[in-house]
C-alpha positions as a printed Julia matrix, in Angstrom:
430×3 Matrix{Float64}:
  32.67   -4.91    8.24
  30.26   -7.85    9.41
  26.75   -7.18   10.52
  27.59   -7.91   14.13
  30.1    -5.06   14.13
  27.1    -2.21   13.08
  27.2     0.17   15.64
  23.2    -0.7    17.62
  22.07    2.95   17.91
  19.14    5.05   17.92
  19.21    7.83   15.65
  19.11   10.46   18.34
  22.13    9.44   19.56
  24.15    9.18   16.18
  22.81   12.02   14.1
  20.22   14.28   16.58
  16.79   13.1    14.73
  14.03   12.11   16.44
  13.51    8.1    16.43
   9.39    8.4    16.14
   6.45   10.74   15.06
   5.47   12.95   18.05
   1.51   12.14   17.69
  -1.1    13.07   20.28
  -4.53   11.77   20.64
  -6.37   15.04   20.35
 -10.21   15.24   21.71
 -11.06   11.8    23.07
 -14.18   12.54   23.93
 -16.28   11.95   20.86
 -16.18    8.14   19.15
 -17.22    8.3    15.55
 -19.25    5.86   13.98
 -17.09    3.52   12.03
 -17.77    1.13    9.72
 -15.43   -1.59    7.79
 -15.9    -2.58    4.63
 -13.63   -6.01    3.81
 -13.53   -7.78    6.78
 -10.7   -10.23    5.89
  -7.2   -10.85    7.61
  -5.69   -6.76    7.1
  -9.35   -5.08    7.39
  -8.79   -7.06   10.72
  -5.29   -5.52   11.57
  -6.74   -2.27   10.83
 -10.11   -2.31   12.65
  -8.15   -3.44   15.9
  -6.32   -0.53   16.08
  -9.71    1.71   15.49
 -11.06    0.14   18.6
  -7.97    0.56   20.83
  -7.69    3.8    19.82
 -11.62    4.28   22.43
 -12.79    6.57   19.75
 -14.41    4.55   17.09
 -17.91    2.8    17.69
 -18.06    0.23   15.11
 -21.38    0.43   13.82
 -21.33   -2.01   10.64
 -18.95   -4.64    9.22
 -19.57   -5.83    5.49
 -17.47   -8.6     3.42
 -19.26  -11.09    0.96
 -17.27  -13.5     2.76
 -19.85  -14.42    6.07
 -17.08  -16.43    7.36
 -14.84  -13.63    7.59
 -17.67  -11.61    8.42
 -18.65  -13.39   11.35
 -15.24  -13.93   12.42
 -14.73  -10.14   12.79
 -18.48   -9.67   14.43
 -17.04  -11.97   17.28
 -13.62   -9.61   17.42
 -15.68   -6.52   17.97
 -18.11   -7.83   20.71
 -15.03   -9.55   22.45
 -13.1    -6.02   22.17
 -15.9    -3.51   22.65
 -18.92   -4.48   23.47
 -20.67   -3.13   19.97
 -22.67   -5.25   18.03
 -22.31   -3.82   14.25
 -24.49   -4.96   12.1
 -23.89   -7.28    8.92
 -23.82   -6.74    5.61
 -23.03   -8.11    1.99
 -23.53   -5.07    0.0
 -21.88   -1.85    1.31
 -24.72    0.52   -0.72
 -26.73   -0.75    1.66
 -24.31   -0.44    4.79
 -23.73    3.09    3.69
 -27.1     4.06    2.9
 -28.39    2.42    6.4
 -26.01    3.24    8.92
 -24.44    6.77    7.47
 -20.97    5.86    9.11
 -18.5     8.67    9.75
 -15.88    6.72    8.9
 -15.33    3.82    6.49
 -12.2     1.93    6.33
 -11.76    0.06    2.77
  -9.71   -2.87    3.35
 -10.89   -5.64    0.07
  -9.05   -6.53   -2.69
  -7.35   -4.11   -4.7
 -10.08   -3.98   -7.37
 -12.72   -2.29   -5.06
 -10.98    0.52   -3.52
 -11.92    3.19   -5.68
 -15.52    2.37   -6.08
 -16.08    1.63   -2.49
 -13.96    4.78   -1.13
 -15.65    7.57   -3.59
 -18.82    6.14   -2.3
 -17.96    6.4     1.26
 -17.13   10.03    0.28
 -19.7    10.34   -1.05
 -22.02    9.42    1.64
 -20.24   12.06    3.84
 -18.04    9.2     5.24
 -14.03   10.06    6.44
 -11.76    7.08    4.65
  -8.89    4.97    5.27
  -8.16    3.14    2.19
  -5.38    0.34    1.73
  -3.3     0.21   -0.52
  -2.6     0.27   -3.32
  -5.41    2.77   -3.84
  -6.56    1.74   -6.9
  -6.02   -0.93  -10.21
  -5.6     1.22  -12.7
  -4.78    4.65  -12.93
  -7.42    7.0   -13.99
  -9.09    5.45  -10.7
  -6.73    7.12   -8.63
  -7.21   10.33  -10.32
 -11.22    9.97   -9.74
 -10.59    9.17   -6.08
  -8.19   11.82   -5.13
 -10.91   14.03   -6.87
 -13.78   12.59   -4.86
 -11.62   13.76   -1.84
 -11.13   17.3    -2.6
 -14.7    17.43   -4.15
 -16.1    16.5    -0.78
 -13.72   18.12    1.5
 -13.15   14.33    3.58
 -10.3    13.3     4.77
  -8.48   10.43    3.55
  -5.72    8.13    4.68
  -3.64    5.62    2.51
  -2.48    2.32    4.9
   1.13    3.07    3.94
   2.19    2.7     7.56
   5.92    2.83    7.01
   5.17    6.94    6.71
   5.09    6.84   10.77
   7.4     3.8    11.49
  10.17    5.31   13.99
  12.9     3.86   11.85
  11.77    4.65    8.42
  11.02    8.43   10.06
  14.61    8.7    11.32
  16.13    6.91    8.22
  14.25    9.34    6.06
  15.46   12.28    7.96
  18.9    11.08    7.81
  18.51   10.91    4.29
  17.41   14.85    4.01
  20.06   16.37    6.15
  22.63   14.86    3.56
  24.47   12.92    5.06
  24.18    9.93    2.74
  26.05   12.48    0.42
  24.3    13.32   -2.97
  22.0    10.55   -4.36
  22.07    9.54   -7.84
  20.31    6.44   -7.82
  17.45    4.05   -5.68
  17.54    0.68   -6.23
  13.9    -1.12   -4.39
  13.63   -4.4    -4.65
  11.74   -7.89   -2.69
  13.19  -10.83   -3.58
  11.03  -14.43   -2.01
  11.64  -17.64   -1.82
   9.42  -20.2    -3.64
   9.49  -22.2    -6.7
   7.34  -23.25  -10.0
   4.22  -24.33   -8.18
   1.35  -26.36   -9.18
  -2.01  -26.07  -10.82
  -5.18  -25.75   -8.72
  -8.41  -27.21   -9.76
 -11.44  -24.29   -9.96
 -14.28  -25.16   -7.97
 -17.85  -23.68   -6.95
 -17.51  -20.65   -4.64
 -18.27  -21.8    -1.11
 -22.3   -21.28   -0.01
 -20.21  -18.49    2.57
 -19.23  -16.7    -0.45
 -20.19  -14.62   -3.38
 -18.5   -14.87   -6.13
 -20.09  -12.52   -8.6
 -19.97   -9.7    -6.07
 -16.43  -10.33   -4.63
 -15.26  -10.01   -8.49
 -17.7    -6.69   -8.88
 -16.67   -4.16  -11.43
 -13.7    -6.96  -12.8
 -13.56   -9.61  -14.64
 -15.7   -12.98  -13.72
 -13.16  -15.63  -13.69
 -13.96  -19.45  -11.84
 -13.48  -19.23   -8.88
 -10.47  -21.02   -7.41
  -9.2   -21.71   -4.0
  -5.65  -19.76   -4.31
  -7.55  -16.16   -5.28
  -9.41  -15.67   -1.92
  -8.28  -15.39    0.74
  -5.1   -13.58    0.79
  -3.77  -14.79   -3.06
  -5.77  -12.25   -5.49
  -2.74  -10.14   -5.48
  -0.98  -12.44   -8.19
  -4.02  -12.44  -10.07
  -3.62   -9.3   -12.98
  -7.75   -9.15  -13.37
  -7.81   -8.22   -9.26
  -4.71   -6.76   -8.25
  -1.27   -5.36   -9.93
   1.13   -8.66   -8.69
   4.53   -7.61   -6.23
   5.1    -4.52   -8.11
   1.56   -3.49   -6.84
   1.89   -5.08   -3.73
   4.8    -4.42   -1.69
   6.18   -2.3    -4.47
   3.95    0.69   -3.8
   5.82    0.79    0.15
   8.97    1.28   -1.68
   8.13    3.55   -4.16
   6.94    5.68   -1.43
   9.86    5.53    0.27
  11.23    7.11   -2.84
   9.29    9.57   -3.34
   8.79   10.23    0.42
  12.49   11.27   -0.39
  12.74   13.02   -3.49
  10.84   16.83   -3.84
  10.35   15.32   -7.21
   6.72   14.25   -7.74
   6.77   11.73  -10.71
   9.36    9.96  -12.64
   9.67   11.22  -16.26
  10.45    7.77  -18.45
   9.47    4.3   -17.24
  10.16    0.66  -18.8
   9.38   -2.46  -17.62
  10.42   -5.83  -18.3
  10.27   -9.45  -17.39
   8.13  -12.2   -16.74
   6.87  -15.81  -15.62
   9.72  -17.85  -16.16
   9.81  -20.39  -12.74
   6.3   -19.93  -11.28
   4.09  -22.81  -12.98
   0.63  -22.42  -10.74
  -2.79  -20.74  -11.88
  -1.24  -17.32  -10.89
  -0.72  -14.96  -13.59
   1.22  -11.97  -12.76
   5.07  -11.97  -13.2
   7.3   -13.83  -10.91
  10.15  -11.74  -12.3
  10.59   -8.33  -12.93
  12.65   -4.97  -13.32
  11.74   -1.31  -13.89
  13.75    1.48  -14.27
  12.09    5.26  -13.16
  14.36    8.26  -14.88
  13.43   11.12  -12.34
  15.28   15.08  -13.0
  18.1    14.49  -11.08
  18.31   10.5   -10.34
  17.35    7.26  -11.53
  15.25    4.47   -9.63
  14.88    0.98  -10.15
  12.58   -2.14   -9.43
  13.08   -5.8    -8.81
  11.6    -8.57   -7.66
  11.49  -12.63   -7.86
   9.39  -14.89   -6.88
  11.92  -17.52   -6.02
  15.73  -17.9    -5.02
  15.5   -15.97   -1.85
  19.21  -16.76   -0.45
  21.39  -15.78    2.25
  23.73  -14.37    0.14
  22.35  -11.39   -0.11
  22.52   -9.07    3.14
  18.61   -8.42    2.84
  15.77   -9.59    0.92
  13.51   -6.09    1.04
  13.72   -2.66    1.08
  15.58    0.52   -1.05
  19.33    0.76   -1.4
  20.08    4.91   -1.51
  23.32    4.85   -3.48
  24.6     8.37   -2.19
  28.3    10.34   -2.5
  29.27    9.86    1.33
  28.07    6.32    1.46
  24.95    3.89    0.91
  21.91    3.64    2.9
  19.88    0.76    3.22
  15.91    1.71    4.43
  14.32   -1.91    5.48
  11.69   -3.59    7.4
  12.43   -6.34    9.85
  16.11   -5.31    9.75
  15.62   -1.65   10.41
  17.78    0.97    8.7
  21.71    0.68    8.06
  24.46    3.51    6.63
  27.63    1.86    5.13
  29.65    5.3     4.42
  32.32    5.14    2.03
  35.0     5.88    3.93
  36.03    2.4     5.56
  36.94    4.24    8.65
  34.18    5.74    9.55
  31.56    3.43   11.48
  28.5     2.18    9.98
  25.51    3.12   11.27
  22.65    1.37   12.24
  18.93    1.37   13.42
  16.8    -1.03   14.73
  13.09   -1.08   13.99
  10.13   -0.71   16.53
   7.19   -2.42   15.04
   3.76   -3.63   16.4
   2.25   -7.37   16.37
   0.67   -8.87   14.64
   2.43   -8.58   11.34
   5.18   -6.18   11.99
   3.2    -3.01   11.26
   2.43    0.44   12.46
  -1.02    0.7    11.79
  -1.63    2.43   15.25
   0.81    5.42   14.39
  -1.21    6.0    11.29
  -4.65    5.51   12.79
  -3.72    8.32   15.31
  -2.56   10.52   12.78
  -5.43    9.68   10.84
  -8.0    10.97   13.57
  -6.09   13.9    14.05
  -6.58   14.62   10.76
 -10.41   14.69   10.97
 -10.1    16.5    13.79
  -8.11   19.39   12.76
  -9.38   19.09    8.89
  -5.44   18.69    8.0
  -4.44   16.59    5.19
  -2.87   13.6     7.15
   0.72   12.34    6.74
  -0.44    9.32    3.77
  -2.82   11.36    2.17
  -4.58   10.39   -1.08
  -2.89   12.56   -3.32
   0.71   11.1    -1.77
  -1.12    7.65   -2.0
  -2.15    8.14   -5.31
   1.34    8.95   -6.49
   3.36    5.79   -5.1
   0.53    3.73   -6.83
   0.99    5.36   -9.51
   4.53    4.11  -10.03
   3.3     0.72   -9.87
   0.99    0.97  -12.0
   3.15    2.52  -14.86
   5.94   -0.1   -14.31
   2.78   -2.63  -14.83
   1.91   -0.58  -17.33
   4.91   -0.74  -19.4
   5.61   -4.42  -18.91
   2.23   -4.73  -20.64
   3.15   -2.56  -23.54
   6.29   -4.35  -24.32
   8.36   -0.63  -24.64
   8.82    2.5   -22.21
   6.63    5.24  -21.5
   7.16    9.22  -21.01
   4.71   10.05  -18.26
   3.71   13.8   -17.84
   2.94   13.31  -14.14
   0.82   17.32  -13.74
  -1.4    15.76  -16.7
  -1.55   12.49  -15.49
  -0.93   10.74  -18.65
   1.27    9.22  -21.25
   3.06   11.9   -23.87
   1.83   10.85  -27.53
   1.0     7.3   -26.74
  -2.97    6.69  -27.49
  -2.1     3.17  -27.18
  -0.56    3.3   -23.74
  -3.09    6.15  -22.62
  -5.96    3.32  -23.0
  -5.01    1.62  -20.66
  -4.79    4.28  -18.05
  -8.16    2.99  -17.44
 -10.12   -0.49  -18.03
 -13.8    -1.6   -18.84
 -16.27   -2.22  -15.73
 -18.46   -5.1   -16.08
 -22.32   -5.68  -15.44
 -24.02   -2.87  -13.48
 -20.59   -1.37  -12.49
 -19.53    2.21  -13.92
 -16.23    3.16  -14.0
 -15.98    6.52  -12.07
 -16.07    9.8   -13.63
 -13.4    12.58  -13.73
């Protein structure tokens, strides 16, 4: 069956599940004081929704980009009215304005020394992700959470997305059939690239402090803005970056926590530029009772293949396909039974439900609930990213005790659960 034959339905209408998260704004009444820290083109996406939501006052923007940081300043009056003020250092916009709530949107890199000091300081977080570089920083974070009794929410939107809510409920009521395997995957076009002279750091920009607790590298013109995510010192490449939605779809799915065995392998074998994370790669997670897999490329994106995104559920009554732009889709195995298929309801710009999350995330304060991307669930799906990095970095597959949080007999693999800090930057404490 072609794709203009799927049967255009709602899930309520096919299988009696709701098609989006029943959220209420509870308690309008009070704004908190909100403050974001990484003011670039998703701490944008993010903020917006704060302010629509009329219950945030934005007190104090910092970014050690001023461009960006001005950029945003002239969002918020435009929007609100609020004049936050500006900073480079967010110590000092913690220390000075006592927000009480931060939203961490930088580069990967920061998140866990940023959001335990927001916690710290007494602050409520929202935290992109993934939620942290390596993974003994997730551990410290989800402790900083629990230690100070704040709530925290993980930007893994797709959690409240009406289609991936349905598509997931579909999945639990069994009618997909018994599921032995989960194949995620992103494939992109592109091709080998070229090399990029380093330069000096715009006078808008510093350097030394946008690079913080990593490594010092030149700086160069494809690492900021947007492109530090195929950079290994800053970020954890596609695995790490649109990897961690789909490995928590999976485990969204699963009552299993943690896969058991991970191995990783691949490579650079088109990409060419000053990029150094793989353009090519495939991991395989052995769970209890089913096996997931990985893959992505950097290149070849096609029309060949029905999708380019998303999780294939390989299940006994048919396969399910949970995706982005394209929704959700059910081929069952029987040929005469229909397939099934649901459209997606997403919000501009960028295809997102930030909103959803945002509302839940309030709620959350408000109630003292853990909300619906907690850190703990956060820390998890980054978690399989990181060990699929982690292997492809070893060479050879890991056992991962998931309760422990770290490698069975493997010292060598258990070192680099976490990484050195540089300069006046401590790695945080268990």
């Amino acid at each position: 069956m072609q794709r203009r034959q799927f049967i255009q339905t709602t899930a309520a209408a096919t299988v009696g599940l709701a098609t989006a998260p029943l959220i209420k704004v509870l308690g309008k009444d009070k704004k908190y004081s909100t403050a974001l820290i990484g003011s670039g083109w998703w701490g944008g996406n993010i903020l917006r929704c704060a302010m629509q939501s009329g219950q945030c006052k934005i007190v104090g923007l910092c970014d050690v980009d001023t461009t960006q940081l001005n950029t945003t300043l002239d969002e918020v009056k435009k929007l609100t009215g609020d004049t936050p003020k500006l900073y480079r250092d967010f110590r000092e916009l913690l220390a000075k304005e006592k927000p009480e709530i931060v939203i961490v949107a930088t580069p990967d890199h920061w998140h866990p020394l940023i959001a335990i000091a927001a916690m710290q300081a007494g602050a409520h977080v929202y935290v992109e992700k993934p939620v942290c570089h390596t993974i003994n920083e997730g551990k410290a974070m989800v402790k900083a959470a629990r230690d100070t009794q704040r709530i925290v929410q993980v930007g893994t939107h797709r959690r409240v997305s009406p289609h991936n809510v349905s598509g997931m409920e579909f999945l639990k009521s069994g009618k997909a059939g018994k599921i032995g395997s989960v194949r995620a995957f992103v494939h992109y076009p592109g091709g080998p690239g070229a090399k990029t002279p380093d330069s000096e750091a715009p006078s808008t920009l510093d350097w030394n402090m946008w690079c913080g607790p990593a490594p010092l590298r030149p700086y160069n013109k494809t690492m900021h803005p947007k492109g530090f995510r195929s950079y290994l010192d800053y970020a954890n490449g596609t695995l790490g970056d649109w990897g961690i939605h789909w490995m928590d779809q999976i485990l969204w799915w699963t009552e299993e926590k943690h896969p058991k065995k991970v191995y990783s392998t691949g490579g650079r074998f088109i990409r060419q530029d000053n990029t150094d994370a793989p353009d090519t790669q495939n991991v395989i997670f052995q769970f209890e009772s089913f096996t997931a897999s990985w893959e992505h490329r950097q290149y070849a994106g096609n029309e060949a293949e029905k999708t380019n995104i998303g999780c294939y559920f390989y299940g006994t009554e048919g396969t399910f396909h949970m995706g982005w732009l394209d929704g959700w889709t059910f081929y069952p195995s029987d040929t005469k039974k229909q397939i099934i298929h649901q459209d997606p309801k997403l919000d501009m710009p960028d295809q997102q439900n930030i909103a959803a999350l945002w509302t839940d995330f309030m709620n959350a304060i408000k109630t003292n609930k853990l909300p619906v991307c907690d850190i703990e669930i956060g820390q998890r799906s980054t978690n399989m990213s990181l060990l699929g990095m982690l292997s492809l970095k070893l060479g050879r597959g890991v056992d991962w005790d998931g309760e422990k949080g770290v490698i069975r007999n493997d010292a060598e693999a258990n070192a680099l659960l976490s990484r050195a800090y540089r300069g006046e930057w401590k790695y945080p404490q268990l």
